[in-house]
C-alpha positions as CSV (number, residue, x, y, z in Angstrom):
1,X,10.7,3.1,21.2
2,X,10.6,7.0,21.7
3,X,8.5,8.7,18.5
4,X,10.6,9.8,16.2
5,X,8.2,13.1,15.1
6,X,11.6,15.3,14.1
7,X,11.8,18.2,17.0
8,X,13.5,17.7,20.3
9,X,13.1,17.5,24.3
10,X,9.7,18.3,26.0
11,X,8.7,22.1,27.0
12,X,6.2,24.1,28.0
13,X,3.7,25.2,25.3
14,X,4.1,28.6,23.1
15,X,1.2,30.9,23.7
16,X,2.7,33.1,20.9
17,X,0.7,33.8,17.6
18,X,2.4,33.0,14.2
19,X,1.1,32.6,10.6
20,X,-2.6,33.2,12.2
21,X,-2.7,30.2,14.2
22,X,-1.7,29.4,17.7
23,X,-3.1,26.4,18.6
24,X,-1.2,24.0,20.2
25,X,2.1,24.0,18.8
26,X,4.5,21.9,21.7
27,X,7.3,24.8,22.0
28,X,10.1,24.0,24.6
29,X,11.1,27.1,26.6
30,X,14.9,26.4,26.4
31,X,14.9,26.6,22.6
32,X,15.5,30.4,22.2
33,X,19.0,30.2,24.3
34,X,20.1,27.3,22.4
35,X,19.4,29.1,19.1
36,X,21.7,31.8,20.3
37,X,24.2,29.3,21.6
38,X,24.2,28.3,18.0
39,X,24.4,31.5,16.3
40,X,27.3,32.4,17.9
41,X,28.8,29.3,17.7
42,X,29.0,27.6,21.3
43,X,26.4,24.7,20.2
44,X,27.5,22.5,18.0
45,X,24.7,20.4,16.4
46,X,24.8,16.9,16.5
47,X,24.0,14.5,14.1
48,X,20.4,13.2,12.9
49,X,19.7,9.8,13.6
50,X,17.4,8.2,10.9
51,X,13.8,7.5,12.0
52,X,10.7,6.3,10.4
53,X,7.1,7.4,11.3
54,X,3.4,6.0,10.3
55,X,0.0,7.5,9.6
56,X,-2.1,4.9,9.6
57,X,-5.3,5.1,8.0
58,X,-9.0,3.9,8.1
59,X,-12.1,4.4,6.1
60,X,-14.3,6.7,3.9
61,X,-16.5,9.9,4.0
62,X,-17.3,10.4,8.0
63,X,-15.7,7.5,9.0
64,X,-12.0,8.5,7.3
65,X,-9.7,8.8,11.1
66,X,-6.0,8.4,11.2
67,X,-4.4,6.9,14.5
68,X,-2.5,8.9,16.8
69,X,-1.1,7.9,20.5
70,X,-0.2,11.0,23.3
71,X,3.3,10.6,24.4
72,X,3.0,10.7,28.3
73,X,3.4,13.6,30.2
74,X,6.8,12.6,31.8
75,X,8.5,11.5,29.0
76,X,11.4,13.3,28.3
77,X,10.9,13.8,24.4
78,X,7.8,16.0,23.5
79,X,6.1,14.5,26.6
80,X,2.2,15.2,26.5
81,X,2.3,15.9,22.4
82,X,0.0,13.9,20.4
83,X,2.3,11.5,17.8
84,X,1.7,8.8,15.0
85,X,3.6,5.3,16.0
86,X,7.6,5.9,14.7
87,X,10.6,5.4,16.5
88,X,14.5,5.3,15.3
89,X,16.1,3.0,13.1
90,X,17.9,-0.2,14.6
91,X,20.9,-1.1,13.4
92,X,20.0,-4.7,12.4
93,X,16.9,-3.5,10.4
94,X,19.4,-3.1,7.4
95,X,19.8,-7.1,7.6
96,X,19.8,-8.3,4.0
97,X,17.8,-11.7,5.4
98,X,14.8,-9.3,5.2
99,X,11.7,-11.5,3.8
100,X,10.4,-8.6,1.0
101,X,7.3,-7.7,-0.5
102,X,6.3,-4.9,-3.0
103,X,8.9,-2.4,-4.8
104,X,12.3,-3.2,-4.8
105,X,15.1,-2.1,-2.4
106,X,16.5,0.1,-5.4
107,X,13.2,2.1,-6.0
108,X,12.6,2.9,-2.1
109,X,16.2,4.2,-2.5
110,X,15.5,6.3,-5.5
111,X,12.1,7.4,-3.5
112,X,13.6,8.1,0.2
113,X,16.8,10.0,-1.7
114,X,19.4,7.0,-0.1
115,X,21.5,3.9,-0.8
116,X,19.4,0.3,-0.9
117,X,20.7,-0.6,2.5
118,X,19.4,2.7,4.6
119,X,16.2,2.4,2.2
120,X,15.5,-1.2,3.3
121,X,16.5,0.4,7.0
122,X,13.8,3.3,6.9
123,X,11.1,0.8,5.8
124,X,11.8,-2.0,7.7
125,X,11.7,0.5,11.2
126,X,8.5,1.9,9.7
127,X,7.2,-1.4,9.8
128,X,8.8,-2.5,12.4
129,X,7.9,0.3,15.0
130,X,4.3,0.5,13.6
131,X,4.0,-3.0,15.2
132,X,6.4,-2.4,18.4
133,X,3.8,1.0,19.2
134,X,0.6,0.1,17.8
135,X,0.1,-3.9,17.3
136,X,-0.3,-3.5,13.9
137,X,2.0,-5.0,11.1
138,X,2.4,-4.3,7.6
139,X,3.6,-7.8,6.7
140,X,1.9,-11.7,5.6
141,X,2.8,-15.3,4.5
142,X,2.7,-14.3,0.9
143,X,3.5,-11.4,-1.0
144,X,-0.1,-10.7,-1.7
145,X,-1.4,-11.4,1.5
146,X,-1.2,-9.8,5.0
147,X,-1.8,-11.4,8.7
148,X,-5.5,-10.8,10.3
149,X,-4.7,-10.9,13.9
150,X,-1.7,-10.3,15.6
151,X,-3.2,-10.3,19.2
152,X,-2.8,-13.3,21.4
153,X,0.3,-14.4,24.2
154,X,2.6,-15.4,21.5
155,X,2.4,-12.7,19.6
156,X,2.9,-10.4,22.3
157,X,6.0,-12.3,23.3
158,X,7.4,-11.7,20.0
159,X,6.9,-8.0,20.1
160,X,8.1,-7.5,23.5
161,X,11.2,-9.6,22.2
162,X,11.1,-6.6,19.2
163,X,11.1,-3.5,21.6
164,X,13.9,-4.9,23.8
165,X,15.8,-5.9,21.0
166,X,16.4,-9.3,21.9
167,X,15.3,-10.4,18.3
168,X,16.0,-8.7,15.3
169,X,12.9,-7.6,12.8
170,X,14.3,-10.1,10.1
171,X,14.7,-13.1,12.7
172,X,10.7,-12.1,13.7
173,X,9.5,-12.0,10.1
174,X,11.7,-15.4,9.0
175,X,10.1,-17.1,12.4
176,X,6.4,-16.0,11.8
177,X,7.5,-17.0,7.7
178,X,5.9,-13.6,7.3
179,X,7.6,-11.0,4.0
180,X,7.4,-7.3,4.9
181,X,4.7,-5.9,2.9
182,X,6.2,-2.7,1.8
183,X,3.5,-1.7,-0.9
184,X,1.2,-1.3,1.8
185,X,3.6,1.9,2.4
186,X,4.0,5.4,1.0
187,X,6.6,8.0,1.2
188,X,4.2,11.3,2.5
189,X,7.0,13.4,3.9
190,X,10.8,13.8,5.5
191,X,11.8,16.1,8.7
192,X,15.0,16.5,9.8
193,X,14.8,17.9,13.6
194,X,16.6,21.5,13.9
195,X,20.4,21.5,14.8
196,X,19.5,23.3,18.1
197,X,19.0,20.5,19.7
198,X,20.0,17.9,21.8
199,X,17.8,15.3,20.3
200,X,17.9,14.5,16.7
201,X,16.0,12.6,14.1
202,X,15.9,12.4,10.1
203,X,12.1,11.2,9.9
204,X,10.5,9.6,6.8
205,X,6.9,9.7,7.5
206,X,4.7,7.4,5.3
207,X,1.0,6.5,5.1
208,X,-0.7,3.1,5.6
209,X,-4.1,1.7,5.6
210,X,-4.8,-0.3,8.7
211,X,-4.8,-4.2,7.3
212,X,-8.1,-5.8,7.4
213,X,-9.1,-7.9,10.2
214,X,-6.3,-6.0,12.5
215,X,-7.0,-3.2,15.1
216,X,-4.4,-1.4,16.6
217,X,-4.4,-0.3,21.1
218,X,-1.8,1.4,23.1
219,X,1.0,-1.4,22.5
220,X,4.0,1.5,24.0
221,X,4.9,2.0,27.6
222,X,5.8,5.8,26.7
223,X,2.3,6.8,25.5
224,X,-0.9,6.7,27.8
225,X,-3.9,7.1,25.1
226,X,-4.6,5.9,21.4
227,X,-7.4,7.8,19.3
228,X,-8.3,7.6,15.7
229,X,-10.0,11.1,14.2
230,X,-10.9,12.6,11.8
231,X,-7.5,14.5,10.9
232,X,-9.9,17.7,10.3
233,X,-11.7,17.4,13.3
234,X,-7.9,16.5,15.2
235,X,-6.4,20.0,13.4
236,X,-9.6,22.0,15.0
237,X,-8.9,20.4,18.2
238,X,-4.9,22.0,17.9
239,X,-6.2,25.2,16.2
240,X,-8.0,25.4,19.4
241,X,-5.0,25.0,21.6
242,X,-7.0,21.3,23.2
243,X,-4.3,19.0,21.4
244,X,-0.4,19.6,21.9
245,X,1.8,18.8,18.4
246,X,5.2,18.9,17.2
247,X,5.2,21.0,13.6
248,X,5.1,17.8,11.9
249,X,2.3,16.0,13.2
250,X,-0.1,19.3,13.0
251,X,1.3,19.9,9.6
252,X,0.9,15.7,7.6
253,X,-2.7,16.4,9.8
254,X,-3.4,19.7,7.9
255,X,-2.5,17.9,4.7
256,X,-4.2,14.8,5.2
257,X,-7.4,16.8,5.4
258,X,-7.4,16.9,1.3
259,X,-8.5,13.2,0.9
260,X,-11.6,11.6,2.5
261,X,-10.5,7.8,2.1
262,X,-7.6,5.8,3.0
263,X,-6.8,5.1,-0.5
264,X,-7.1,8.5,-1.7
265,X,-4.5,9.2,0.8
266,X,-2.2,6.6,0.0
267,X,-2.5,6.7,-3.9
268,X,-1.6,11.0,-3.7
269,X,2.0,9.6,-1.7
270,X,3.3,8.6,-4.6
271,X,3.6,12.0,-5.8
272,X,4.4,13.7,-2.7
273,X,7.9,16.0,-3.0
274,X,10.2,14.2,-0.4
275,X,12.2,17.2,0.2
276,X,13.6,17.9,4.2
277,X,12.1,20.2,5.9
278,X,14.6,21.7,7.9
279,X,14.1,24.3,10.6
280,X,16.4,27.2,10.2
281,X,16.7,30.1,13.3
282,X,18.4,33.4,12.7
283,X,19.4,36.5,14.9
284,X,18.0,39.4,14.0
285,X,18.9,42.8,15.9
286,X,18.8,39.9,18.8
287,X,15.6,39.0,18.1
288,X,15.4,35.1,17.5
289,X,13.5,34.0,14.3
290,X,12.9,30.7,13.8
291,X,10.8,29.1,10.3
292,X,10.3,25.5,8.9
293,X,10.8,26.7,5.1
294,X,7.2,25.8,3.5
295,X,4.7,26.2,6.8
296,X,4.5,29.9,7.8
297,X,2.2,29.4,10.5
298,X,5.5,27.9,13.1
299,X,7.3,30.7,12.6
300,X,8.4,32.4,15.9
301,X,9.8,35.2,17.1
302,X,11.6,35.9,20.3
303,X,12.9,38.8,21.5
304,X,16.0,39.0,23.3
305,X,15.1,37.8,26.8
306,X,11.3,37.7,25.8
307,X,8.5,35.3,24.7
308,X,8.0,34.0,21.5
309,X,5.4,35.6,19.8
């Protein structure tokens, strides 16, 4: 499933300074004449399709790493941008038949800010594509208890049968008599792609600790390497212009740095502000301006028929 991160189609990289930082912030060149097609009302923006995205976790001290996978270089969405495993919501994960662990249906909705049934959506695709990208699943035969090893031929057949969507998520987890462990889950942050573009997603990004006995590998066909890192030692590496990012990845990597354990991590999501972050662009004297309210260092700006700086 394409990553769900919460910008739009693939570009060339900005090599314009903002907020201090460079780095390697993934900056599509058509972006500035779609903000003008917008200002002056010839775009219209389309709407955001819900997505869910997860950091997973391991360790403590020097070993603390978080997982991300680089979206290859053709792909047409943020192709060559370093991701976490996330993808779009399917229509069937709302399926009441879900098997559920952990806190109700009614407190994800009060947490995400939506009804019970797009709640029990956003999770279950968090889950869902966290197996589909990365092998890994957030799910066991008991509500205290969570599968070991999901590597083997049948279990590959039933996640192929997941990414082609011959099988539904709640047919999978009745089959396997596996309940979706959704306390293993927490709410970090929301992005909602800017309404410039083509390409849109309303991304819940949560935290997880990767499930003892499990490893995760390079489950998708869109992304051609897996790392974990240090998410310090992965924000040097963007600082330094050696890893391309959308504004969220760079950003949840900037903020993970605060915690040196898994469960430090996931313990501080329960208090996270769940706000959107939404992009907003502006003309100014026909220079383009464009801010994520909250993180300074993306702001651009572009001068009328110059480079982002």
């Amino acid at each position: 499933m394409a990553n769900a991160q919460a910008d739009g189609q693939a570009g060339g990289q900005s090599g314009g300074r903002a907020g201090g930082r460079t780095g390697g912030q993934w900056y599509p060149p058509e972006w500035p004449e779609r903000i003008r097609a917008l200002a002056t009302g010839t775009l219209a923006p389309v709407a955001p399709k819900r997505a869910a995205t997860v950091m997973l976790l391991k360790g403590t001290g020097d070993g603390y790493a978080v997982h991300l996978l680089r979206r290859r270089a053709s792909m047409a969405f943020a192709g060559g941008a370093y991701a976490y495993p996330g993808g779009g919501v399917d229509p069937r994960d709302d399926d009441l038949h879900v098997r559920w662990a952990g806190p109700p249906r009614a407190w994800w909705a009060d947490r995400l800010g939506v009804g019970e049934t797009a709640a029990q959506a956003i999770v279950c695709a968090a889950v869902r594509e966290t197996y589909e990208e990365a092998g890994v699943l957030l799910a066991g035969p008991t509500p205290d208890s969570v599968v070991g090893d999901t590597t083997g031929p049948d279990w590959e057949a039933d996640r192929a049968a997941l990414v082609a969507r011959e099988t539904s998520f709640a047919e999978f987890l009745d089959r396997r008599g596996l309940v979706l462990r959704s306390d293993l889950l927490g709410g970090w942050t929301r992005w909602i792609t800017p309404e410039f573009e083509p390409r849109r997603y309303d991304t819940w990004f949560f935290v997880a600790a990767l499930p003892e006995g499990q490893r995760t590998r390079n489950a998708s066909t869109e992304a051609d390497r897996t790392v974990w890192i240090a998410p310090g030692e992965a924000a040097a590496a963007y600082d330094r212009g050696e890893l391309l990012m959308m504004p969220p990845t760079i950003a949840t990597l900037r903020q993970l740095t605060a915690y040196t354990a898994a469960a430090q991590a996931l313990e501080a999501a329960t208090a996270r502000d769940l706000t959107p972050v939404l992009a907003t662009a502006r003309l100014d004297e026909g220079e383009v301006v464009l801010s994520w309210p909250g993180h300074d260092e993306f702001t651009r700006h572009v001068p009328n028929g110059g480079a982002p700086a």
